[in-house]
ZAVO-603608 format. One record per residue: z, x, y of N, C-alpha, C, CB in turn; residue in three letters; residue number from 0; chain. Coordinates in Angstrom, 3 decimals, padded with zeros to 6 digits. Last residue first. Glycine has a CB too. Example, Ala and Ser with C-alpha at 12.3 -4.5 7.8 and 13.67 -1.06 7.14 Angstrom:
<keti n_w="007.080" n_u="012.850" n_v="-002.250" ca_w="007.140" ca_u="013.670" ca_v="-001.060" c_w="007.870" c_u="012.900" c_v="000.030" cb_w="005.725" cb_u="014.084" cb_v="-000.598" resn="SER" resi="1" chain="A"/>
<keti n_w="007.800" n_u="013.190" n_v="-005.690" ca_w="007.800" ca_u="012.300" ca_v="-004.500" c_w="007.800" c_u="013.200" c_v="-003.300" cb_w="009.046" cb_u="011.308" cb_v="-004.473" resn="ALA" resi="0" chain="A"/>
This chain:
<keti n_w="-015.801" n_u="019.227" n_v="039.951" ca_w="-015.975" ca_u="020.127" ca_v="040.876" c_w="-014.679" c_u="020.467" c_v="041.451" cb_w="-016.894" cb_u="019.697" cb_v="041.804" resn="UNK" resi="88" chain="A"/>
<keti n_w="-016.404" n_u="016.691" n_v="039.452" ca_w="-016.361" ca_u="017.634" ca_v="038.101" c_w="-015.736" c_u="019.006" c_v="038.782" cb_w="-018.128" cb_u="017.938" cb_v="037.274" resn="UNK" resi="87" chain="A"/>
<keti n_w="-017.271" n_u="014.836" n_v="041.683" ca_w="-018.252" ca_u="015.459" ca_v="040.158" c_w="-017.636" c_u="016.472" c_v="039.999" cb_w="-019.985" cb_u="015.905" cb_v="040.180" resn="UNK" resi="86" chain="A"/>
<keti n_w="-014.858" n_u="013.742" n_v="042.709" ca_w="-015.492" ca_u="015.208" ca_v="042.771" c_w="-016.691" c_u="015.785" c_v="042.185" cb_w="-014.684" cb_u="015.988" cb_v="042.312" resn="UNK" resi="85" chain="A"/>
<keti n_w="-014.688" n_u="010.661" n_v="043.914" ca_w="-014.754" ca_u="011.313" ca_v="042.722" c_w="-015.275" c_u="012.728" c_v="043.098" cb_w="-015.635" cb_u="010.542" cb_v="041.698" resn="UNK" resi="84" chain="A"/>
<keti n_w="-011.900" n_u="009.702" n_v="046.374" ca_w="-012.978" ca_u="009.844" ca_v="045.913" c_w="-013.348" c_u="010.774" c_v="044.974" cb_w="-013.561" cb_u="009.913" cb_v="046.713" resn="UNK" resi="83" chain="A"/>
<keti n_w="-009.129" n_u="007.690" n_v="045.305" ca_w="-009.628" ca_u="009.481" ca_v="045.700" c_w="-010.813" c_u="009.175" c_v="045.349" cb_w="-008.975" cb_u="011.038" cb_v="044.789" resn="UNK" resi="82" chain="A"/>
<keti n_w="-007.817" n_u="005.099" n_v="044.492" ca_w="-008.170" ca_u="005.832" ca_v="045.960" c_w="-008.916" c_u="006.837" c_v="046.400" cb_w="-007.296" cb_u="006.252" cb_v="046.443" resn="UNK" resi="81" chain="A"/>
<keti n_w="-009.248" n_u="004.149" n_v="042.085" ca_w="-008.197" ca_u="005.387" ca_v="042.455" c_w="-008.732" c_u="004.872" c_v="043.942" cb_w="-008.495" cb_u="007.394" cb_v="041.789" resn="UNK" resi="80" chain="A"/>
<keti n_w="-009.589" n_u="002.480" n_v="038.794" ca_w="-009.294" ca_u="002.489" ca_v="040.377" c_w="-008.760" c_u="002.907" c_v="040.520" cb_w="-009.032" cb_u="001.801" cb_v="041.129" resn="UNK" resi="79" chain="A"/>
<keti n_w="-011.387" n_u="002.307" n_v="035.829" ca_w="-009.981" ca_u="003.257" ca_v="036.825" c_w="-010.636" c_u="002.438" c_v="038.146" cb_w="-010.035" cb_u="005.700" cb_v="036.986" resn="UNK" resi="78" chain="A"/>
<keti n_w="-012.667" n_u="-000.842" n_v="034.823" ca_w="-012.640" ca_u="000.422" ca_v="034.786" c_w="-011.446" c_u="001.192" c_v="035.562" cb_w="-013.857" cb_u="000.762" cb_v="035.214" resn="UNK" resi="77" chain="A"/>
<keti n_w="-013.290" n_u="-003.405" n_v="035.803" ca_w="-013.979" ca_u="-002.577" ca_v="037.022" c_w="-013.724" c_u="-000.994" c_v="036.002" cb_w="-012.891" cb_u="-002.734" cb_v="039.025" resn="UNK" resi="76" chain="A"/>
<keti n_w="-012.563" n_u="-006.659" n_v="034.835" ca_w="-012.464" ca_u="-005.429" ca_v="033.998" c_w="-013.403" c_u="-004.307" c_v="035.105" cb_w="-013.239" cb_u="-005.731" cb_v="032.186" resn="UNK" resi="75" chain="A"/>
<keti n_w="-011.849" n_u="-008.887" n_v="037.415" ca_w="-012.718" ca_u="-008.362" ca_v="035.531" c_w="-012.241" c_u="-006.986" c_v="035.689" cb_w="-015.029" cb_u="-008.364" cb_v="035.219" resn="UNK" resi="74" chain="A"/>
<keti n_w="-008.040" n_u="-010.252" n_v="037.290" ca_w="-009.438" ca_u="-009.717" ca_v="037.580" c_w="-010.540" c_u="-009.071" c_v="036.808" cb_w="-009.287" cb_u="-008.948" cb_v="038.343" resn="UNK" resi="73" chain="A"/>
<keti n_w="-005.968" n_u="-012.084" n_v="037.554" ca_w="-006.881" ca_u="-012.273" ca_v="037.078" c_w="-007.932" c_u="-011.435" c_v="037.136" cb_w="-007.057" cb_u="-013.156" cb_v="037.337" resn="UNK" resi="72" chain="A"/>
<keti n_w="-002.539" n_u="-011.203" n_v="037.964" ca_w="-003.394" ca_u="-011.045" ca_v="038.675" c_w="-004.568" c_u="-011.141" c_v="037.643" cb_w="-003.190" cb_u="-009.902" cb_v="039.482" resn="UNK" resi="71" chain="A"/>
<keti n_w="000.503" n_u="-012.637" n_v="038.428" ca_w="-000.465" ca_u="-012.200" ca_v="037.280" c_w="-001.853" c_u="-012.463" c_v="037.473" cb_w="-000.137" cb_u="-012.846" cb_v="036.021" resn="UNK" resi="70" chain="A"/>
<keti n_w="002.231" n_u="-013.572" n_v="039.604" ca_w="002.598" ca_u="-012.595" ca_v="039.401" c_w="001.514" c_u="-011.880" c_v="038.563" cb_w="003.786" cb_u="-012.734" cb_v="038.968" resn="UNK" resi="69" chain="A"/>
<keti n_w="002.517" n_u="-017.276" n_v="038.732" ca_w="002.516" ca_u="-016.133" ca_v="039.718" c_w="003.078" c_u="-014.584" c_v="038.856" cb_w="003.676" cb_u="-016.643" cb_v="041.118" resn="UNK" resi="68" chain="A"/>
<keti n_w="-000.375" n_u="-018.831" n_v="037.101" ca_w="001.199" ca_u="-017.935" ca_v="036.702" c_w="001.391" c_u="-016.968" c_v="037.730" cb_w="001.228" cb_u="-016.962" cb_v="035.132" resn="UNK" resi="67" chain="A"/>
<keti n_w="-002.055" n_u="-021.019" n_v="039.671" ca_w="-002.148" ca_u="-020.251" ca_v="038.398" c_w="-000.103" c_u="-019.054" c_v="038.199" cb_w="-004.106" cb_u="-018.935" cb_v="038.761" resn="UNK" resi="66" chain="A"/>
<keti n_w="-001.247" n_u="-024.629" n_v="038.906" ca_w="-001.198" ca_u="-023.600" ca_v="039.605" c_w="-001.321" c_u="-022.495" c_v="038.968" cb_w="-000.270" cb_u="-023.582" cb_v="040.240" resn="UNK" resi="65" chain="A"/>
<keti n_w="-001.384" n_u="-027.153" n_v="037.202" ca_w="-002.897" ca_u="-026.823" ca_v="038.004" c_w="-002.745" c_u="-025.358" c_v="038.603" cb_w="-003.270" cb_u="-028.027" cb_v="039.457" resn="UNK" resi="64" chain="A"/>
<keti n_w="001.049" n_u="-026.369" n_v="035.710" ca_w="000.574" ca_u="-027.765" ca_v="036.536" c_w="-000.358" c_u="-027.869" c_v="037.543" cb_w="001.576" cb_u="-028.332" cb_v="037.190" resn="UNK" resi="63" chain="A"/>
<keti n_w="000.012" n_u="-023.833" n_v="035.131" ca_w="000.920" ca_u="-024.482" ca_v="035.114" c_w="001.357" c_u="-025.860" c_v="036.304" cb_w="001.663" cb_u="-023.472" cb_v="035.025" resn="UNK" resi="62" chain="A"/>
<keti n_w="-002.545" n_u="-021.594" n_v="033.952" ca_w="-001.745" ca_u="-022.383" ca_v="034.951" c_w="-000.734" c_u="-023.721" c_v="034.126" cb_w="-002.996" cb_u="-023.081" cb_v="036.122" resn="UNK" resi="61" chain="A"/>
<keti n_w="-003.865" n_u="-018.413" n_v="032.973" ca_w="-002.406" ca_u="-019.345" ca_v="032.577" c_w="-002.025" c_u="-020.238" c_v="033.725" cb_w="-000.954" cb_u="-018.327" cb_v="032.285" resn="UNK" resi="60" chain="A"/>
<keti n_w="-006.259" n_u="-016.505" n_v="031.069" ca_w="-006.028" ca_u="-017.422" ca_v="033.054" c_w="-004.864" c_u="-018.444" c_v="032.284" cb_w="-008.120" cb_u="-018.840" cb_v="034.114" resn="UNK" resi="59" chain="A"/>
<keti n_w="-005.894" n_u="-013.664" n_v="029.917" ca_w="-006.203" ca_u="-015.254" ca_v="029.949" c_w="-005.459" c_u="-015.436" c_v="031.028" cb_w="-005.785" cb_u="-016.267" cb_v="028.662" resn="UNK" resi="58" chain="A"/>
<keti n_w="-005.691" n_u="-010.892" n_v="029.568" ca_w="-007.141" ca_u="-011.743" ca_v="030.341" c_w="-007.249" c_u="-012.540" c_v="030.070" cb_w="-008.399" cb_u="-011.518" cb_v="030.307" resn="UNK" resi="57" chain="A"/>
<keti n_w="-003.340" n_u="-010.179" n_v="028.191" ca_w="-003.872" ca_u="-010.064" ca_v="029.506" c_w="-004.873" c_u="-010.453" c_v="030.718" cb_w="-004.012" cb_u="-009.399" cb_v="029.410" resn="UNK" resi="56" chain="A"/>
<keti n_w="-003.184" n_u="-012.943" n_v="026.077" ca_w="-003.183" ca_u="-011.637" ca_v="026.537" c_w="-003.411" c_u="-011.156" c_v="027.903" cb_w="-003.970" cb_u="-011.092" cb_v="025.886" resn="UNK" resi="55" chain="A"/>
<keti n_w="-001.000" n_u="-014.615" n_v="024.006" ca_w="-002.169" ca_u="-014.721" ca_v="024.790" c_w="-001.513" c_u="-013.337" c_v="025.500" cb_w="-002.512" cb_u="-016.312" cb_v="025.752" resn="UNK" resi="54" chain="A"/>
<keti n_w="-000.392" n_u="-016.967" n_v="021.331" ca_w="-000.086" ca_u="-015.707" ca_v="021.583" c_w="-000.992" c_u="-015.707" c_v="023.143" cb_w="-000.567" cb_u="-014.581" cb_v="020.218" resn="UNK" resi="53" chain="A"/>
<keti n_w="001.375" n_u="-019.846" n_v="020.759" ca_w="000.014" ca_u="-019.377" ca_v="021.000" c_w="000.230" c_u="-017.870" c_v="021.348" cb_w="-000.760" cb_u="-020.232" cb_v="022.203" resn="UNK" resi="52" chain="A"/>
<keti n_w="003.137" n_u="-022.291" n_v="019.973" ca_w="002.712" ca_u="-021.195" ca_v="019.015" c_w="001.072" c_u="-020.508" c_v="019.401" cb_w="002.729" cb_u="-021.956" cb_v="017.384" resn="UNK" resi="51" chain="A"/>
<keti n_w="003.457" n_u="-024.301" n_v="021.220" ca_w="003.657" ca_u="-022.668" ca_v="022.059" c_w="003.819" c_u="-021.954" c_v="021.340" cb_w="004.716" cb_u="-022.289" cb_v="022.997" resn="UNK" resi="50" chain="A"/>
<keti n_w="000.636" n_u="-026.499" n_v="022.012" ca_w="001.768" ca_u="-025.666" ca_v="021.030" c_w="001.853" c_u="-024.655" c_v="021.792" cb_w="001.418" cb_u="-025.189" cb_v="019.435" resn="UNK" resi="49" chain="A"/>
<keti n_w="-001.336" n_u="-027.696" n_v="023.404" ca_w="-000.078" ca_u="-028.259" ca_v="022.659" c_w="001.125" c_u="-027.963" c_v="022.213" cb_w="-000.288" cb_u="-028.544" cb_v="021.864" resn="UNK" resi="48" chain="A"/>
<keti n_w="-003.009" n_u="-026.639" n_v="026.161" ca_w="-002.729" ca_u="-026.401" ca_v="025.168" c_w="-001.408" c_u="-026.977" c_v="024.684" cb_w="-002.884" cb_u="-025.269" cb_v="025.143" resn="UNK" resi="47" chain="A"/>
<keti n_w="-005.797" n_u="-027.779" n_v="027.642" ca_w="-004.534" ca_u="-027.959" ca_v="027.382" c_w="-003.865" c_u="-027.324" c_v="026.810" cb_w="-004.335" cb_u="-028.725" cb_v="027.006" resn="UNK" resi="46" chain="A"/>
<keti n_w="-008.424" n_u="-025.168" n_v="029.156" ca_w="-007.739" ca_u="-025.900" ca_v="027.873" c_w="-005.984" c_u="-026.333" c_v="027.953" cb_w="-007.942" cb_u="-024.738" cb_v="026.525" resn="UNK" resi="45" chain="A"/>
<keti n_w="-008.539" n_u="-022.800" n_v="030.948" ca_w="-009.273" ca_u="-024.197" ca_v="031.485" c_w="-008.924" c_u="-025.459" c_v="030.162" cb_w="-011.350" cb_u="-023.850" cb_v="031.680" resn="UNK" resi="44" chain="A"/>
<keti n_w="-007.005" n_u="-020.699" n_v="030.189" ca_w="-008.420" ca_u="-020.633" ca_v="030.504" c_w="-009.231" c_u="-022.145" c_v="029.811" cb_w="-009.036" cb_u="-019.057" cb_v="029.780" resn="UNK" resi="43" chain="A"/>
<keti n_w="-004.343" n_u="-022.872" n_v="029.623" ca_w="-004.796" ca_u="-021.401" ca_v="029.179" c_w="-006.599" c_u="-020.993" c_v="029.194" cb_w="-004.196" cb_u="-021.256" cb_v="027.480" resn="UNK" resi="42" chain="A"/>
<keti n_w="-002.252" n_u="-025.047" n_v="030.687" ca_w="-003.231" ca_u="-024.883" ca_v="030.275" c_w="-003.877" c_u="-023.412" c_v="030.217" cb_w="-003.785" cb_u="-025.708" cb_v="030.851" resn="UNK" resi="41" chain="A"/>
<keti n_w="000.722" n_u="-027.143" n_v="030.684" ca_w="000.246" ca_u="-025.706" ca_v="030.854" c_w="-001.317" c_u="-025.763" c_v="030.002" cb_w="001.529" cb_u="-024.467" cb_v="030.086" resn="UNK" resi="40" chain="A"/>
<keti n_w="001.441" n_u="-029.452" n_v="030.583" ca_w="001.592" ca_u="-029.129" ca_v="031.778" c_w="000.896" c_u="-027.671" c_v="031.666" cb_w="003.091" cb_u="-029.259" cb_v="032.258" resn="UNK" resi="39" chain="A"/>
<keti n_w="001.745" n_u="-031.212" n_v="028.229" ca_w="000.571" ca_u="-030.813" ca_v="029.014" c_w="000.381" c_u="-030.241" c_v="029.690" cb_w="000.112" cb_u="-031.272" cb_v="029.441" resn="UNK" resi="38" chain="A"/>
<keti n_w="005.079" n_u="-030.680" n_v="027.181" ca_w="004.428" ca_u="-032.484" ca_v="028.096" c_w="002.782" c_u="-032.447" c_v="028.495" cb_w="005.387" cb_u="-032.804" cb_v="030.145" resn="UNK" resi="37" chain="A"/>
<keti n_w="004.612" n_u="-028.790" n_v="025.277" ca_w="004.919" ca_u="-029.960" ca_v="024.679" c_w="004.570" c_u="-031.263" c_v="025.244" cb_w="006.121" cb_u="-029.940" cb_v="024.503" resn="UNK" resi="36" chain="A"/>
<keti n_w="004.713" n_u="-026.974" n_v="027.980" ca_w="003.536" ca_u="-027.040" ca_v="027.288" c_w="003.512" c_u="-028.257" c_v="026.048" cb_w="003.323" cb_u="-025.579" cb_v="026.731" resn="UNK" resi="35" chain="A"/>
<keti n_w="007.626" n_u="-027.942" n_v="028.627" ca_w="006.475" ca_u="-028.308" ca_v="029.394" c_w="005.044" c_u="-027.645" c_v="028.403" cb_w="006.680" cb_u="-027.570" cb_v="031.115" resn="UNK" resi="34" chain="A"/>
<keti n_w="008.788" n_u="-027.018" n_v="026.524" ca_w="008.690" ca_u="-028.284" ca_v="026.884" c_w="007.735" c_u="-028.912" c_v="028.168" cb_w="009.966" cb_u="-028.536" cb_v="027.065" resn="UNK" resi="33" chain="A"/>
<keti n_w="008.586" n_u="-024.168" n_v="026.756" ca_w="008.240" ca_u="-024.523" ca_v="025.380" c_w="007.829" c_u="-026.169" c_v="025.665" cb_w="009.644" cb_u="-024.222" cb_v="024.198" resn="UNK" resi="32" chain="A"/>
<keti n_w="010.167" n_u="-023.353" n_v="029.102" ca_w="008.195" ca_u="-023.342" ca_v="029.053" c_w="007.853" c_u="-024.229" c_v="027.855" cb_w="007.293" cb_u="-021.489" cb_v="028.651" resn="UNK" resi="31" chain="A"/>
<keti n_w="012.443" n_u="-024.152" n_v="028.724" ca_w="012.037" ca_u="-024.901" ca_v="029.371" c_w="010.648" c_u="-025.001" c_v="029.538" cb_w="012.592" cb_u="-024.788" cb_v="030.230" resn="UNK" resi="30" chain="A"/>
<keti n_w="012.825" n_u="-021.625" n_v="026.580" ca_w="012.594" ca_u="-023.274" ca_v="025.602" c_w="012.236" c_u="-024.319" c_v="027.032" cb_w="014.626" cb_u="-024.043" cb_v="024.477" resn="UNK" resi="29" chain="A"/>
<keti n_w="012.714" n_u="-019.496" n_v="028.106" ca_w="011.398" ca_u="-019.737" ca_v="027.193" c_w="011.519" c_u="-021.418" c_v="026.449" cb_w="011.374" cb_u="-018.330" cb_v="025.769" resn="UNK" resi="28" chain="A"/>
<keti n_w="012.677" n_u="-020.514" n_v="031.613" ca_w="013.454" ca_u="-020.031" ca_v="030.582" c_w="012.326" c_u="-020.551" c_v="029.215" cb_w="015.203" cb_u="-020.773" cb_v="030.654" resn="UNK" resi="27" chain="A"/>
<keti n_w="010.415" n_u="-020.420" n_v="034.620" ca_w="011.702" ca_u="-021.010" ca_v="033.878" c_w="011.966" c_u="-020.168" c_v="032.594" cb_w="011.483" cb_u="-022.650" cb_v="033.429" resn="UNK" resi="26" chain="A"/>
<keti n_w="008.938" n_u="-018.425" n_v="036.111" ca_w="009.155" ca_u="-019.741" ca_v="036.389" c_w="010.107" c_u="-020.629" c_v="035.391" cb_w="007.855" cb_u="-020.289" cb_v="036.468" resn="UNK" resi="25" chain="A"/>
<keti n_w="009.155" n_u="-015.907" n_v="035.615" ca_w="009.966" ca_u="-016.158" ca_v="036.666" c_w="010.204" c_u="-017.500" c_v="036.490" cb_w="009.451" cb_u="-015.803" cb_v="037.958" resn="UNK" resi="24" chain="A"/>
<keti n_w="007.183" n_u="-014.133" n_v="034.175" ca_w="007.149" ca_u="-014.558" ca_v="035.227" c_w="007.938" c_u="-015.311" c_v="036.920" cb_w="006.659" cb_u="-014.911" cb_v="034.698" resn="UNK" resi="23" chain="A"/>
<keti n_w="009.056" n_u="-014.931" n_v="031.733" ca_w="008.993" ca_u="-013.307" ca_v="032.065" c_w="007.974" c_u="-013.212" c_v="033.436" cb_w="008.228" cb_u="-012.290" cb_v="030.551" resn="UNK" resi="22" chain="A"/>
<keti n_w="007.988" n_u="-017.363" n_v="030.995" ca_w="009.212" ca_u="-016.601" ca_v="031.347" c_w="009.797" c_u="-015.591" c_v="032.064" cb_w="009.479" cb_u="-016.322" cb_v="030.698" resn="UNK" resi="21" chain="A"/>
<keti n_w="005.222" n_u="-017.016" n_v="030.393" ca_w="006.083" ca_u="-017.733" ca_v="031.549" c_w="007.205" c_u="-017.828" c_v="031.904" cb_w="006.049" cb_u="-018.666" cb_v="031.591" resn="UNK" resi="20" chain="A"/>
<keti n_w="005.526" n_u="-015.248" n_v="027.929" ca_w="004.805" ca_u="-014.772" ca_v="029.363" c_w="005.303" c_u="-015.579" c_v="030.651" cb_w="003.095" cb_u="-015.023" cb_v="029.280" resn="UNK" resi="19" chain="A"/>
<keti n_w="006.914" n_u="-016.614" n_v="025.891" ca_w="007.657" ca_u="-015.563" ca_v="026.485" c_w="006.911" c_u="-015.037" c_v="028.102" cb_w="007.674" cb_u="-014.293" cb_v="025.263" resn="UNK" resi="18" chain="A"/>
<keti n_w="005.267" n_u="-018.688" n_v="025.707" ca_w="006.786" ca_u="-018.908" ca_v="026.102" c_w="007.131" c_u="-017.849" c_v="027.029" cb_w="007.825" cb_u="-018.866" cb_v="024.844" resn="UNK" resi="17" chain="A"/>
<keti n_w="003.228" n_u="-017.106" n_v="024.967" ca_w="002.726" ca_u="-018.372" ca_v="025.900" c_w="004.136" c_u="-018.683" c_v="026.675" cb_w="002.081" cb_u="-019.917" cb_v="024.879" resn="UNK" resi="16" chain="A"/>
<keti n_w="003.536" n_u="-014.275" n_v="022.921" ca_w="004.022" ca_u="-015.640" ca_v="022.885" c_w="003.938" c_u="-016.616" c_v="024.858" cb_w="005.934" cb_u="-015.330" cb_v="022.142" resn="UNK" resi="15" chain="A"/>
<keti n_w="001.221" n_u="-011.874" n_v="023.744" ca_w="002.733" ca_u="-012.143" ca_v="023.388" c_w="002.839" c_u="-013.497" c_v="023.702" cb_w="003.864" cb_u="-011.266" cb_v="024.191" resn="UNK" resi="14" chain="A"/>
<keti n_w="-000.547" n_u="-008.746" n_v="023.484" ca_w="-000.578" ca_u="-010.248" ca_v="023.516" c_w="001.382" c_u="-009.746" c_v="023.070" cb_w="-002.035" cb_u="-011.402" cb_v="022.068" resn="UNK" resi="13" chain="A"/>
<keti n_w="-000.245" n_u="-006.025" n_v="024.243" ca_w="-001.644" ca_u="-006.621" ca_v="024.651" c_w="-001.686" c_u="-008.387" c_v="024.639" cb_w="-002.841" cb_u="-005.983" cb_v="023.464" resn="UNK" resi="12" chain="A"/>
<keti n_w="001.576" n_u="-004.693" n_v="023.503" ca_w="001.647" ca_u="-004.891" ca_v="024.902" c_w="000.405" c_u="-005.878" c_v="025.271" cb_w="001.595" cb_u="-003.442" cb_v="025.681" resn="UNK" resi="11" chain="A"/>
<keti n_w="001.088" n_u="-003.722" n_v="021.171" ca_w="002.378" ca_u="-004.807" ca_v="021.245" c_w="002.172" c_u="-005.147" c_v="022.682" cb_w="004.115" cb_u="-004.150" cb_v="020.895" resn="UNK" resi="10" chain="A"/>
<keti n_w="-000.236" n_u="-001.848" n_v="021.733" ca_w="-000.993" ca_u="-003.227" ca_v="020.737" c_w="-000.116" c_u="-004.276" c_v="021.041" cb_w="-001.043" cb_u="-003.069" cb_v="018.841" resn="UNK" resi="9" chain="A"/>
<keti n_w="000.849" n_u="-000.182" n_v="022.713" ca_w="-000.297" ca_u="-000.645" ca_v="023.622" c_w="-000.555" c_u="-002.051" c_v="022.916" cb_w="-001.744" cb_u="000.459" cb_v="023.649" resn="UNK" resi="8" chain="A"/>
<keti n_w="002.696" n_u="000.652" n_v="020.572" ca_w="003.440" ca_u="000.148" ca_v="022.242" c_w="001.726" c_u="-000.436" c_v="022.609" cb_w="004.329" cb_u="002.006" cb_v="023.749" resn="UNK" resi="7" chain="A"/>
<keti n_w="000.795" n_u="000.632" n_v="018.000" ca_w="001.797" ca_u="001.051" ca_v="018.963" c_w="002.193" c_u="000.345" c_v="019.974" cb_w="001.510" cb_u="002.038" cb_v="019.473" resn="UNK" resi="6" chain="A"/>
<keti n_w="001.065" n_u="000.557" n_v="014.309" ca_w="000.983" ca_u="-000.288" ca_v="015.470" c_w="001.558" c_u="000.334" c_v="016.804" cb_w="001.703" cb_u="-001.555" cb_v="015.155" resn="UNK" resi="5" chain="A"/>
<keti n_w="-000.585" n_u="001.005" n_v="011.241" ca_w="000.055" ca_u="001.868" ca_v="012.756" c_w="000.150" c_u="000.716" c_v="013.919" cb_w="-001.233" cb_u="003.330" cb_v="013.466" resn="UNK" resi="4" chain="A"/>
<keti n_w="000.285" n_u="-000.233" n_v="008.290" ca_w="-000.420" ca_u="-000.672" ca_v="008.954" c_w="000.494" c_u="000.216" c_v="010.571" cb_w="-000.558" cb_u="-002.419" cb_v="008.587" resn="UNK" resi="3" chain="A"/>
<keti n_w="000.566" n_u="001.907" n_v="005.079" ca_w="001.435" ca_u="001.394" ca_v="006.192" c_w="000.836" c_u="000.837" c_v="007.845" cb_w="002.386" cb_u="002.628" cb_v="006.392" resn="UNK" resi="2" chain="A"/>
<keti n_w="-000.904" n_u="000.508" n_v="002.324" ca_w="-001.088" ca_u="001.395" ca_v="003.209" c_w="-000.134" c_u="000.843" c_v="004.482" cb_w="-002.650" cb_u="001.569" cb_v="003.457" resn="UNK" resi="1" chain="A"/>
<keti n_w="000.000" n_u="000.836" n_v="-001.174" ca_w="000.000" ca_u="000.000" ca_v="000.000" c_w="000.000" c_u="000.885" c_v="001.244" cb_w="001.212" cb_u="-000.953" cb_v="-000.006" resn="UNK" resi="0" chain="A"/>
């Protein structure tokens, strides 16, 4: 049996629908649990029922139409620095 590697990045990439709105600020994980139970939360443009959902960095999370403060939506651009690039130099 082979021992499956998991690191800090993998664990960092998704996590429980509960635990993210939590960890936002806006209530406690069994008060998120009951509002996704009433409709109130939706996950890139879908109701969702259960808070048996995992979700990751690049899902859009609102909560009674508003999006999850603190959690910035943007595409994927790659590094952003301030410093302009040197070629190499």
């Amino acid at each position: 049996m082979t021992k499956q590697s998991f690191t800090l990045d993998q664990q960092a990439e998704s996590e429980r629908i509960a635990k993210r709105i939590a960890r936002a600020g806006i209530c406690s994980r069994r008060e998120a649990e009951a509002r996704i139970l009433d409709g109130r939360v939706t996950v890139n443009g879908e109701v969702i029922s259960s808070p048996a959902l995992n979700v990751g960095a690049r899902d859009k999370i609102t909560i009674d139409g508003k999006p999850l403060p603190g959690v910035v939506n943007l595409p994927d651009y790659g590094a952003i620095t301030n410093h302009a690039w040197s070629g190499g130099q």
